[in-house]
C-alpha positions as CSV (number, residue, x, y, z in Angstrom):
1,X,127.1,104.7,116.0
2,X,128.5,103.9,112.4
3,X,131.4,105.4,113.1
4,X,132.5,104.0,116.4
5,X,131.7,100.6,115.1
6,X,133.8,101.3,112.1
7,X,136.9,102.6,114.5
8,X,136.4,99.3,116.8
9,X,136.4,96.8,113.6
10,X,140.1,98.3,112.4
11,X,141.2,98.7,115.5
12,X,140.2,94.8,115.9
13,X,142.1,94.1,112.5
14,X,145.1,95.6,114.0
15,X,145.2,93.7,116.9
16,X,144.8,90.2,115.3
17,X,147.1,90.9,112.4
18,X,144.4,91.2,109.6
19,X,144.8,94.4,108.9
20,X,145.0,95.2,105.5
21,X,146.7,98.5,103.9
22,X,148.1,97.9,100.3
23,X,151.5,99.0,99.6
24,X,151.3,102.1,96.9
25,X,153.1,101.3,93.6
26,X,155.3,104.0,91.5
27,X,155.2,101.6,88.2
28,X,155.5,98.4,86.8
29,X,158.0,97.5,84.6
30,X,158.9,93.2,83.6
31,X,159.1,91.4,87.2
32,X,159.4,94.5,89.3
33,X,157.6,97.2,91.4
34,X,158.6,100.5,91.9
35,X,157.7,101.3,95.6
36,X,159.3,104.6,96.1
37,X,162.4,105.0,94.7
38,X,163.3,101.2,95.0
39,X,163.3,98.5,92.6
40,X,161.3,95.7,94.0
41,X,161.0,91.9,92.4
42,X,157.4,91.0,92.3
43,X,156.5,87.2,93.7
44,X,153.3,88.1,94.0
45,X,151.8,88.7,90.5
46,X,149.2,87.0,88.4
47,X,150.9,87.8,85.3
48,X,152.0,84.8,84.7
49,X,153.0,84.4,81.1
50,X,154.4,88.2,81.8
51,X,151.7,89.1,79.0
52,X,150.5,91.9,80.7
53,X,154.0,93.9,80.0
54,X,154.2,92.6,77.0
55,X,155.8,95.0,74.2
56,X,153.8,93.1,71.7
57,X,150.4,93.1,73.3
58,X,150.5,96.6,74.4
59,X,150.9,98.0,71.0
60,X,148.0,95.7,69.5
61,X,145.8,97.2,72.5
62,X,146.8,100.7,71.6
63,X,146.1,100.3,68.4
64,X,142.7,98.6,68.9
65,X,141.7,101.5,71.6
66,X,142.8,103.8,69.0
67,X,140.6,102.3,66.1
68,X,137.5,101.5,68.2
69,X,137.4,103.9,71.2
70,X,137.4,104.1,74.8
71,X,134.0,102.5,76.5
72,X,130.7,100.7,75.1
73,X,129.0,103.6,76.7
74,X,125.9,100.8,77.0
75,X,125.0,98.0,78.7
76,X,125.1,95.3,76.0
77,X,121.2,94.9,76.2
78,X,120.6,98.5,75.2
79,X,123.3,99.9,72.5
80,X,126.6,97.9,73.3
81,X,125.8,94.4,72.1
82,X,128.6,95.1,69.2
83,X,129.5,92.7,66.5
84,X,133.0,92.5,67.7
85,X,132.6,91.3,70.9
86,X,130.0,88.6,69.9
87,X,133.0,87.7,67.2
88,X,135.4,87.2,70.4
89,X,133.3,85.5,71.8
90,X,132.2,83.1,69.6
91,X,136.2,82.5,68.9
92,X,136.8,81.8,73.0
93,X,134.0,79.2,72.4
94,X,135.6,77.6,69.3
95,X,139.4,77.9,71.2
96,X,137.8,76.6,74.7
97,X,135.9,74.0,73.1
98,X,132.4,75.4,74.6
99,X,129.4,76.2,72.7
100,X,129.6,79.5,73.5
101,X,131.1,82.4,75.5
102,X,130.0,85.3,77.4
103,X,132.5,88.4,78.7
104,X,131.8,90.0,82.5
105,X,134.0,92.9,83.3
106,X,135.6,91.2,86.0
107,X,135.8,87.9,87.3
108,X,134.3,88.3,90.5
109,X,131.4,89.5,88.5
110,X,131.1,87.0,86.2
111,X,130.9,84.1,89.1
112,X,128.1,86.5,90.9
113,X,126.6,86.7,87.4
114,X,126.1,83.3,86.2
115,X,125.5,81.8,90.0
116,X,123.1,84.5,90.9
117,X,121.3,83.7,87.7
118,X,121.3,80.4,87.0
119,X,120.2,79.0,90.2
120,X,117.5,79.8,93.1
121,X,115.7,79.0,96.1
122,X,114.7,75.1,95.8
123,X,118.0,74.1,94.1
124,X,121.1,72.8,95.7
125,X,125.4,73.1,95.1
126,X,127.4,71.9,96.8
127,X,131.1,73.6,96.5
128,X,135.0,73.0,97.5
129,X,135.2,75.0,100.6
130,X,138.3,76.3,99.2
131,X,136.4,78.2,95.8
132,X,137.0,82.0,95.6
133,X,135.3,84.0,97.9
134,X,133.2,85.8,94.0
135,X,131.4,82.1,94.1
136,X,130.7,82.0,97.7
137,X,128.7,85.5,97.2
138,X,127.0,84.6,94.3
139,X,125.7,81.6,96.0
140,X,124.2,83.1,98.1
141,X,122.9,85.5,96.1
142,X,121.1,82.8,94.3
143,X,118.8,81.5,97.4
144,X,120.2,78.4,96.9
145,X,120.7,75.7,99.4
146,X,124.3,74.8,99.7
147,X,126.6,72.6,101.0
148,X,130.7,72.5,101.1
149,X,132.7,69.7,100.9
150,X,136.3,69.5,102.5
151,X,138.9,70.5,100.0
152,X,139.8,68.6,97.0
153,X,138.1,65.5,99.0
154,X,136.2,63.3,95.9
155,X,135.2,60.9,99.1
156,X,133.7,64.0,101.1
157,X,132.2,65.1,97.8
158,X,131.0,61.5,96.9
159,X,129.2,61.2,100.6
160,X,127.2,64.8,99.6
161,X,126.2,63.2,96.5
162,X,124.9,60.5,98.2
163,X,122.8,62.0,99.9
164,X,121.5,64.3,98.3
165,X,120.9,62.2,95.2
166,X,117.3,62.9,94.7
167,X,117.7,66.9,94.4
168,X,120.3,66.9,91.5
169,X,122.9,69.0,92.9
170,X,125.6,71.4,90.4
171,X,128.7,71.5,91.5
172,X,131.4,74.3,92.1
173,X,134.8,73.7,92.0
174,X,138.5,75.3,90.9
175,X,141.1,73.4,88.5
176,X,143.5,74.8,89.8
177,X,143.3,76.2,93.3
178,X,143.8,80.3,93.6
179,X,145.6,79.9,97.5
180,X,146.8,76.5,97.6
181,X,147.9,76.2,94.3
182,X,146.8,72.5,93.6
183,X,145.0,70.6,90.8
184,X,141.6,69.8,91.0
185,X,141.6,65.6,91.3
186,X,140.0,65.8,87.5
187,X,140.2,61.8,87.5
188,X,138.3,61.5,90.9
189,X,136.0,64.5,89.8
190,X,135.1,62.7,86.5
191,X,134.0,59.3,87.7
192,X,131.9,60.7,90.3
193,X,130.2,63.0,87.8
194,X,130.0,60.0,85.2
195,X,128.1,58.2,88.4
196,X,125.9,60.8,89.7
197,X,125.7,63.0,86.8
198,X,125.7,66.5,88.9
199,X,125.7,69.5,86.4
200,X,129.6,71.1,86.7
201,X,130.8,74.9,87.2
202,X,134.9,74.9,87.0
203,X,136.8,78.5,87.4
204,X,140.1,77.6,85.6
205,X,140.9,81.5,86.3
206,X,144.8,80.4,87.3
207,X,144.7,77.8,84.8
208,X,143.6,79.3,81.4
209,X,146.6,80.6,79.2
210,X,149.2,78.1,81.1
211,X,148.1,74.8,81.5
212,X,146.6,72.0,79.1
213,X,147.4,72.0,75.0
214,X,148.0,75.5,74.1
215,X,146.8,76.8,77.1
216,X,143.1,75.7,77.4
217,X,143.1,74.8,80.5
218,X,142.3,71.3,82.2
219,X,139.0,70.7,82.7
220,X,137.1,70.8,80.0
221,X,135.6,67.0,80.5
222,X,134.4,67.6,83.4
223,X,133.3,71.2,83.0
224,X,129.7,72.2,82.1
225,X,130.4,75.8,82.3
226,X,134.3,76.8,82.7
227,X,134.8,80.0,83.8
228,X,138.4,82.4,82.9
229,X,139.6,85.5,83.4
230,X,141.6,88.1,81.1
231,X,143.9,89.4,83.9
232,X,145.9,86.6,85.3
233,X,147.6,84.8,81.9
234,X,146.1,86.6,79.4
235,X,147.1,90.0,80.1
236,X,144.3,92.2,79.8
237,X,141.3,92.5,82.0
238,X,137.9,91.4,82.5
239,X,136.3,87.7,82.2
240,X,134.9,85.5,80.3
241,X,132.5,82.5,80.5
242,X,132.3,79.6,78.5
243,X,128.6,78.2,78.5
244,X,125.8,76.7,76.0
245,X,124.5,78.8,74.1
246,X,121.3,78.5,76.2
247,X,122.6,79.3,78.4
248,X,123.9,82.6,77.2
249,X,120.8,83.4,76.2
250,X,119.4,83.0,79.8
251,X,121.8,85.2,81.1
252,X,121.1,87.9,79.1
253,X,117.4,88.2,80.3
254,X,118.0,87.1,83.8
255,X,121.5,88.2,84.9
256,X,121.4,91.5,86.9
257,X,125.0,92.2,87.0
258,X,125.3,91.8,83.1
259,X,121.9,93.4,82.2
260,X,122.5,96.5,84.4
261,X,126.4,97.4,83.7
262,X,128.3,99.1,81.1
263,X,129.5,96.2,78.7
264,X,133.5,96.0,77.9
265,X,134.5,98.0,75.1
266,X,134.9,97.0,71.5
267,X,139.0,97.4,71.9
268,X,138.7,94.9,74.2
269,X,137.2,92.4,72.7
270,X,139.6,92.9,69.4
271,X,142.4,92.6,72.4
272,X,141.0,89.5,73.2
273,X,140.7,88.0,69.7
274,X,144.8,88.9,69.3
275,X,145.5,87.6,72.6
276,X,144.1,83.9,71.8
277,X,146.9,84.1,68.9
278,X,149.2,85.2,70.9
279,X,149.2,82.7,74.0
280,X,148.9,80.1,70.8
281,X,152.4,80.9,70.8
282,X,153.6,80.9,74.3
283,X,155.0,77.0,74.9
284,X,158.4,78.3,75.5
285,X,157.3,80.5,78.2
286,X,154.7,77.9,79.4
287,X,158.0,75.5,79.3
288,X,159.6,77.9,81.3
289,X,157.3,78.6,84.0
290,X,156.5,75.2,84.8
291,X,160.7,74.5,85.2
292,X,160.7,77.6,87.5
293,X,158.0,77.0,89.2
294,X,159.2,73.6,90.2
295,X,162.7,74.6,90.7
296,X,161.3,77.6,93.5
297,X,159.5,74.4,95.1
298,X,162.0,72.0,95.5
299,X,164.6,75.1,96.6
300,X,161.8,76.1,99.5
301,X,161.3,72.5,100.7
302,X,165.2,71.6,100.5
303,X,165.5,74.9,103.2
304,X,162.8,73.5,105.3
305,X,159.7,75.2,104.6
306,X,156.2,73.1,104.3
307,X,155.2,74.6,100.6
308,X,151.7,73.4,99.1
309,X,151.3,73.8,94.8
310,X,151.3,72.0,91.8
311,X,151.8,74.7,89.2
312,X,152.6,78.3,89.5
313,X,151.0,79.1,93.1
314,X,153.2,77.9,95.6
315,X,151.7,78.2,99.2
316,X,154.3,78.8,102.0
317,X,152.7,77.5,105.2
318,X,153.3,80.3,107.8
319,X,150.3,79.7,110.0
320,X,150.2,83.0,112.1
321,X,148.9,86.0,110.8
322,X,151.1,88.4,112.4
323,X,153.9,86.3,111.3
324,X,153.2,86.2,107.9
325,X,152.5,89.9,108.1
326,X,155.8,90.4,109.2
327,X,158.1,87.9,107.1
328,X,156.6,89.7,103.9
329,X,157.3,93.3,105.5
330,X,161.1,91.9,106.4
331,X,161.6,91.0,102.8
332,X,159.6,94.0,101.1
333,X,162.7,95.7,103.0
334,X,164.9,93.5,101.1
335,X,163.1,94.5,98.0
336,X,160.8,91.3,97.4
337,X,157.2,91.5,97.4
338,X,155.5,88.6,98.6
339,X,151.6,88.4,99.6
340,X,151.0,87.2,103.1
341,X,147.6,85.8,102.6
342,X,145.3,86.1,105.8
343,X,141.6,85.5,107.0
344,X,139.6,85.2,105.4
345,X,141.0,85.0,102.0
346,X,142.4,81.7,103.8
347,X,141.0,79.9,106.9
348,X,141.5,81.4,110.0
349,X,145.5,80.9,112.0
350,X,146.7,79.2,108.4
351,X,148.3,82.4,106.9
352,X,150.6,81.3,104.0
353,X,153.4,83.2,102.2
354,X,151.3,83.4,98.2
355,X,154.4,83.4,95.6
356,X,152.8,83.8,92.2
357,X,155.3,82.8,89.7
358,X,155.9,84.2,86.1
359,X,157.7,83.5,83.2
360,X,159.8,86.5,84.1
361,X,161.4,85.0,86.6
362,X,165.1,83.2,86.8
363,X,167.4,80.9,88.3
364,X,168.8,84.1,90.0
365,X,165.8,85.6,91.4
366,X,164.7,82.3,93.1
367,X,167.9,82.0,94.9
368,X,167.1,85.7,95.7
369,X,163.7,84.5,97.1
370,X,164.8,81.8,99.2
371,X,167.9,82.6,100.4
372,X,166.2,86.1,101.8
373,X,163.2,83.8,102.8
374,X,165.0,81.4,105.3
375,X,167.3,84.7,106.9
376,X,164.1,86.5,107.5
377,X,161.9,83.4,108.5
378,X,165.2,82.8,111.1
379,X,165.5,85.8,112.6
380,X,161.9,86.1,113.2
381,X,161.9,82.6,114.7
382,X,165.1,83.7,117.1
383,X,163.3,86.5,118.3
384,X,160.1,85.1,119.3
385,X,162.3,81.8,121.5
């Protein structure tokens, strides 16, 4: 019986284009892939400050792992609450401007983590129906009621507000949006949070390390808890939250998927400390990114193509999913690797083309992108007349 159903459901993931089978990678070296024995440029990384082949931050990391170790061999509640990573932390707070910080070994933990923990049957969020799919689960982990609001609409969001006024809702929210690539209305977000006084969570996964003053992001008015991530920007891996220090403390008594899981190792959280210093020093290739970024927009848009973003995400509309499926095939033969986001990491029949830039990137490779873009998007459109 489990096995037929299995069978059907990929066979039903062929059919509608959803199928999913990631392409297996040689290596990694600056802005490419090695798939096979070709050389591939990479559109659709998360690297975006190109930290995480950085010479510079691989030799601190080796060195750290070399000094420290290679795992916690704990959860932090039993032997691996070291003094290092409480250090890091407390140095994320002071960076962030939070109270205090709390490292998850990966994102999508983290946001189950403090979501699962934090709130419970009898309380009520209400969410952007765009958040990541990690904040989605841990809500309803939480027994929560919840409630989402139409994307990036402060008017939608004000008319949930409204009526729910009585229950004091929290709210969940991006800065800056993992699939569409746009900015959180933080002005719009602010006033109504000033009016109804809502309690705020804000992942600023995509938006820690590149955007705001040094890097720290753009919502910290409007953020009660902010949560980040180590392996976008920064380079590394693993998550962080930033938090009050009650907060913290709650967690550590009530959070299942921090109490019961092997806390990151010491290494990392010296990495981490190095790595604040580091992206201190990154407004040339902050600089940089945002002129590419803008320049692969306006290229796409002058060629005809309906591109969402406001940063580094840029969001081809495709629509299709077996369309988008095959433009990114087409230019994967063309050696350019481009992620055709489909359902449900997006809404169903709105596939896009997800180009993550980098500070890798140049002048040069855009053209690359676009010019192979439009002949592949052509040829596709030719055949299907």
């Amino acid at each position: 019986m489990f096995t037929e159903r299995i069978k059907n459901r990929l066979m039903n993931q062929h059919k509608t284009g959803l199928y999913r089978k990631p392409v297996e990678i040689n290596k990694r070296k600056d802005k490419y892939l090695f798939i096979g024995n070709r050389r591939v440029l990479n559109f659709a990384s998360n690297d975006y400050l190109g930290l995480g082949v950085s010479e510079e931050l691989k030799r601190k990391v080796s060195s750290n792992f070399l000094k420290y170790g290679t795992s916690s061999s704990s959860s932090r509640l039993v032997s691996g609450n070291y003094s290092v990573i409480n250090q890091a932390e407390k140095e994320y707070a002071r960076f962030f401007g939070y109270e205090d910080a709390l490292f998850f070994p990966s994102g999508y933990q983290a946001n189950i983590g403090i979501l699962s923990a934090l709130f419970e049957k009898g309380d009520l969020l209400i969410f952007d129906k765009h958040i990541h799919a990690s904040s989605v689960k841990g809500m309803l982990l939480s027994g929560a009621d919840f409630h989402g609001y139409n994307h990036n609409s402060m008017s939608h969001l004000c008319k949930w507000l409204e009526k729910t006024s009585e229950k004091k809702p929290a709210v969940l929210t991006e800065s800056l949006f993992s699939m569409d690539g746009d900015f959180l209305d933080i002005q719009g977000f602010k006033e109504l949070k000033k009016r109804f006084d809502f309690f705020s969570i804000v992942d600023e996964a995509h938006a820690f390390g590149i955007l705001g003053e040094s890097g720290r992001g753009i919502a910290r008015d409007v953020a009660d808890i902010g949560v980040g991530t180590f392996g976008k920007a920064l380079g590394l891996f693993g998550a962080f939250v930033l938090l009050p220090a009650c907060f913290k403390e709650y967690l550590f008594n009530f959070s299942s998927p921090l109490i019961y899981t092997t806390a990151l190792p010491e290494a990392h959280a010296a990495s981490a400390i190095d790595i604040l210093e580091i992206i201190s020093q990154c407004e040339k290739r902050r600089k940089h990114l945002h002129e590419i970024s803008s320049l692969t927009k306006e290229s796409l848009i002058g060629d005809g193509f309906c591109v969402k973003g406001d940063a580094h995400i840029l969001a081809v509309e495709i629509g299709d999913e077996s369309r988008a499926l095959e433009i990114s095939e087409k230019l994967l033969e063309k050696n350019i690797f481009v992620l055709p986001a489909r359902y449900p990491t997006v809404p169903l029949h709105k596939a896009i083309l997800r180009i993550g830039m980098t500070a890798l990137h140049t002048e040069e490779d855009v053209e690359k992108l676009v010019s192979s873009l439009k002949e592949v998007y052509g040829k596709i459109e030719k055949a299907d007349r």
